[in-house]
C-alpha positions as CSV (number, residue, x, y, z in Angstrom):
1,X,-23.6,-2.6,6.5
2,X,-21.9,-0.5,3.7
3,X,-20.1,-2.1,0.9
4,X,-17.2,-0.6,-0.9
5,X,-15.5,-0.8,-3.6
6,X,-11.8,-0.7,-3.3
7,X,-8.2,-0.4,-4.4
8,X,-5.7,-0.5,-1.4
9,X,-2.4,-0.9,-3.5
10,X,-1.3,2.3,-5.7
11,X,1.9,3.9,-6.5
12,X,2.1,7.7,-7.3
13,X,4.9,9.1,-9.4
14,X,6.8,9.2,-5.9
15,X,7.4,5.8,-6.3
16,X,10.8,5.3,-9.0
17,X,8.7,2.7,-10.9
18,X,5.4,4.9,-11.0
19,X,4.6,6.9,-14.1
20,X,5.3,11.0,-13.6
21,X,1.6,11.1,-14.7
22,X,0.3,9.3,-11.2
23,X,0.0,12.6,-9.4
24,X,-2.1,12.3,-5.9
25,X,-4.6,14.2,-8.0
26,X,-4.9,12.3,-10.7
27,X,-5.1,9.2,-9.2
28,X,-7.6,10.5,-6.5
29,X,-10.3,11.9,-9.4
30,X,-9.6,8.9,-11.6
31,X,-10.3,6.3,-8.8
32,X,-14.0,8.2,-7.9
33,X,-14.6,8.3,-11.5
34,X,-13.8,4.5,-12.0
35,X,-16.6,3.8,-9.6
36,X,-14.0,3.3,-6.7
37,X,-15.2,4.2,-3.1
38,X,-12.2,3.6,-1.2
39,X,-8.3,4.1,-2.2
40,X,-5.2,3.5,-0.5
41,X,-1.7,5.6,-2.0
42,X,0.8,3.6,-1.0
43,X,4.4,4.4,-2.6
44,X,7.8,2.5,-1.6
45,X,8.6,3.3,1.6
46,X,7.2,6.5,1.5
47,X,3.9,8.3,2.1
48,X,4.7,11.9,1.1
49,X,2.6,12.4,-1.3
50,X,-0.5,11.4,0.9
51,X,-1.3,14.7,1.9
52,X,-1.7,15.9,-1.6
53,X,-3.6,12.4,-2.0
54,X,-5.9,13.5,1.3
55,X,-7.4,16.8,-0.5
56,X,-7.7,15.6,-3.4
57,X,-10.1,12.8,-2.5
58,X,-12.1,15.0,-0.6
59,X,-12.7,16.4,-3.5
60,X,-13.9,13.8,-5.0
61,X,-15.3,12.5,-2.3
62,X,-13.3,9.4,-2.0
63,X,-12.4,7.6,1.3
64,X,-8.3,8.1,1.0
65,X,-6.2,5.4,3.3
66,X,-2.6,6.6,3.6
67,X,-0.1,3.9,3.6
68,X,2.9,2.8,2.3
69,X,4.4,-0.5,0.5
70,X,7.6,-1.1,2.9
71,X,10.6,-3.3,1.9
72,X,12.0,-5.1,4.8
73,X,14.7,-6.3,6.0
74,X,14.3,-9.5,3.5
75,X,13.3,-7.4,0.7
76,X,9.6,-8.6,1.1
77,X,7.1,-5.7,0.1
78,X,4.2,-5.4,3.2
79,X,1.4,-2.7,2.8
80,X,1.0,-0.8,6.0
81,X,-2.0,0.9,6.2
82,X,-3.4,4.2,9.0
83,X,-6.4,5.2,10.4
84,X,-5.2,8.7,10.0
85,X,-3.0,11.1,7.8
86,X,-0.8,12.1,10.9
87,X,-0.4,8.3,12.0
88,X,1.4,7.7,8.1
89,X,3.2,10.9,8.2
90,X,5.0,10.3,11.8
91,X,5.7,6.3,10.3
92,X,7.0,7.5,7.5
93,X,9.8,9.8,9.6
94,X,10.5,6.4,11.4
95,X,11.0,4.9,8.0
96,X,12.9,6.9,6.1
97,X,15.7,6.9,9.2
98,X,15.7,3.2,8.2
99,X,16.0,2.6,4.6
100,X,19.6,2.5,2.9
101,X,20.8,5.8,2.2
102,X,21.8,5.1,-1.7
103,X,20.8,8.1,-3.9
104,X,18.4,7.4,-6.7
105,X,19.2,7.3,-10.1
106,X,16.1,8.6,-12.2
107,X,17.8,7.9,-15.6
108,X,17.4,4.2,-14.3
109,X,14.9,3.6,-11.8
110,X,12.8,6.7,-12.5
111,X,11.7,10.3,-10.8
112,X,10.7,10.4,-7.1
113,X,8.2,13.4,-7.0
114,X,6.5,15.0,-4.2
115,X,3.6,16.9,-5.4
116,X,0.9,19.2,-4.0
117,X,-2.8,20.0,-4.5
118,X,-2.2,21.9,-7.6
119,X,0.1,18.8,-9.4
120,X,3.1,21.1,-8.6
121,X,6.5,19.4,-7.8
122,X,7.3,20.4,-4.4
123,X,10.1,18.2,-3.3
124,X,12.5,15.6,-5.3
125,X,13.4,12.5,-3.0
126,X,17.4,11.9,-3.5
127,X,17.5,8.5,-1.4
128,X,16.5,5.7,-4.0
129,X,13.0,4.2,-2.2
130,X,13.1,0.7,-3.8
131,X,15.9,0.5,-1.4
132,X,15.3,-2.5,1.4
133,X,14.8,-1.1,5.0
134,X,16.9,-2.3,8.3
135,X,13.5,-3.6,9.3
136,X,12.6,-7.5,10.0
137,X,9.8,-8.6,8.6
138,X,8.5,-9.6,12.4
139,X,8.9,-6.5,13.8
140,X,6.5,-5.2,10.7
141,X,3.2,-6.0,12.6
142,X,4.0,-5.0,16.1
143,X,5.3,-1.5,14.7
144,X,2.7,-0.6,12.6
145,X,0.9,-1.5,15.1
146,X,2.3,1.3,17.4
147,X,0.9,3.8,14.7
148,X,-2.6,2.8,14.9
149,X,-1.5,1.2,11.5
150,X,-2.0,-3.0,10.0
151,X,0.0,-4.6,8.1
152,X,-0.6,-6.8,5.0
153,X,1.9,-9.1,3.1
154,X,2.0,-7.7,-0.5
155,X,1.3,-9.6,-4.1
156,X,2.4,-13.4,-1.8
157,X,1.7,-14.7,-5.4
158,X,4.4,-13.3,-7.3
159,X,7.7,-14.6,-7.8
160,X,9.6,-11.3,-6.6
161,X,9.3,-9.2,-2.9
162,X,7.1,-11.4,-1.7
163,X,6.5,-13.3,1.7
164,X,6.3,-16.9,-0.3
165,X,9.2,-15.9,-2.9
166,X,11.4,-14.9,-0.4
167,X,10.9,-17.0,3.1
168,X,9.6,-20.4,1.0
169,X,6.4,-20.6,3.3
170,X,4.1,-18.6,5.6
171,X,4.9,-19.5,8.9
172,X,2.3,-20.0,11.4
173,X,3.6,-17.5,13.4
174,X,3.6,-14.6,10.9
175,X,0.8,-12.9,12.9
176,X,-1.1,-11.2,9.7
177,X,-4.8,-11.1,9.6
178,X,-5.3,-10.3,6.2
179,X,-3.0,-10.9,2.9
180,X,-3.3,-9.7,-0.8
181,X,-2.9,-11.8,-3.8
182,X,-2.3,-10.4,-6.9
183,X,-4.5,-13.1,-9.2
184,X,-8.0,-14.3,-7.8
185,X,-7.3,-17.5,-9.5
186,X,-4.2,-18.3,-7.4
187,X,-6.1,-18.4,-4.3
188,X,-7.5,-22.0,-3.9
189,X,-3.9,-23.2,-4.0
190,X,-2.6,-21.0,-1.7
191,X,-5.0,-21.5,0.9
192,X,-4.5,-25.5,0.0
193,X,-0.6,-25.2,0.0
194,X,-0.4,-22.7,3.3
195,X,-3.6,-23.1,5.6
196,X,-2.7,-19.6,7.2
197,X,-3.8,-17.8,4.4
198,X,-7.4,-19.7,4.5
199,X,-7.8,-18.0,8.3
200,X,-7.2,-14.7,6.8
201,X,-9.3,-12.5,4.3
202,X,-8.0,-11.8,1.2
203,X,-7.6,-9.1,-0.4
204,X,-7.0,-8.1,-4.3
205,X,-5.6,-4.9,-5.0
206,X,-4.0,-3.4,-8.6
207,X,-0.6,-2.5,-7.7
208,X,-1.0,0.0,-10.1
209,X,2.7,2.3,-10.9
210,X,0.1,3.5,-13.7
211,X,-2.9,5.6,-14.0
212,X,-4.6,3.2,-16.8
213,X,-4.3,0.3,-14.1
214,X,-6.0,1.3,-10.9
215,X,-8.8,-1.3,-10.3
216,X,-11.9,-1.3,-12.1
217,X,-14.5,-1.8,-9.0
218,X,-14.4,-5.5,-9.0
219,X,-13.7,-6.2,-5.5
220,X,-15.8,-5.1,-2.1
221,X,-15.4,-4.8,1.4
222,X,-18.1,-4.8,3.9
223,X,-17.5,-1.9,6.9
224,X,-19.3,-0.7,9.8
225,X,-18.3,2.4,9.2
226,X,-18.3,4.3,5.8
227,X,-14.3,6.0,6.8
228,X,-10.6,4.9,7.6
229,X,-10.7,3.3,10.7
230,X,-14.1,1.3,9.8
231,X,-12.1,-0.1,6.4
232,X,-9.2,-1.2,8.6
233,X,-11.3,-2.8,11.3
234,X,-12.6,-4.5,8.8
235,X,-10.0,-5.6,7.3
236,X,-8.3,-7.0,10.8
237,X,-11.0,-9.6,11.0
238,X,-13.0,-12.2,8.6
């Protein structure tokens, strides 16, 4: 069975808090050329900049993901992850219906830039999207879902957006099959604390809002298949 190296978690200058230099591009050839086999783009509820992202790792003959890092409801960050480029682009119409319509301010939070193949600015996103979303984090799994999508709880170790942070525990009921946690070190008392997380696989991603952090390959996935919906089976399942 294939192994690959990995980095489902990374923000493109789409993202207020990601760097004007994370282009689709850029972060597509600099992934391959870390050693990287697999990468997900996956900006604050957004995911318009994945098509750029698409044809640019096919390029570089990465394995792109499309996703997107939602906010919910509760302000807890969940990466929601496709199978397919169309999949991400008809979620994010959903979304963007759904998240509050406050303009951004790029002289505070940063620039929201939709680029294209050739790292030309096509589009500049008014509505500010580190805004929370009208959507419950239990509805997150089911809807997703409805896409052909999965979703994962984002960075559950750190103190801010996250499931832990924000709801106290992980309910038995929370219905993931897979989590990310932002330090490898952090995971034996986790899984002691909340036995949920030991029935899921774990995932570490870089969260990267910069080119010089996307992930070094460290971490690996085994797949059946060497392509989207192979990486996302396998990441539904231990």
């Amino acid at each position: 069975m294939p192994e690959l190296f990995y980095d489902f978690h990374i923000h493109s200058c789409l993202s207020p808090c990601g760097d004007d230099e994370s282009t689709p591009v850029n972060i597509a050839m600099l992934a391959k050329m870390l050693g990287l086999d697999t990468a997900a783009l996956t900006d604050h509820n957004s995911c318009k900049n994945c098509p750029a992202f698409f044809e640019a790792a096919k390029a570089a003959e990465l394995i792109p993901i499309a996703g997107m890092e939602l906010t919910t409801q509760e302000e807890i960050h969940v990466l929601c992850l496709f199978p397919a480029l169309d999949n991400a682009m008809e979620f994010d119409k959903y979304v963007h219906e759904r998240i509050m319509p406050i303009k951004n301010k790029p002289e505070i939070y940063g620039n929201q830039l939709v680029k294209n193949t050739e790292d030309e600015t096509v589009a500049i996103e008014d509505i500010c999207l580190i805004n929370a979303t009208d959507i419950d984090f239990y509805s997150v799994k089911p809807l997703v879902k409805s896409y052909g999508g999965i979703m994962i709880p984002a960075h559950i170790d750190r103190k801010a957006f996250s499931l832990i942070n924000t709801l106290g525990d992980v309910p038995p009921d929370a219905g993931f099959d897979c989590v990310e946690i932002k330090y490898p070190e952090a995971v034996e008392n986790l899984t002691a604390k909340y036995p949920y997380i030991g029935d899921c696989r774990v995932i570490f991603d870089s969260d990267a809002h910069m080119l010089e952090n996307i992930s070094l390959p460290n971490n690996k996935i085994e797949v059946d298949t060497a392509d989207a919906k192979g990486i996302l089976s396998a990441l539904s399942k231990i």
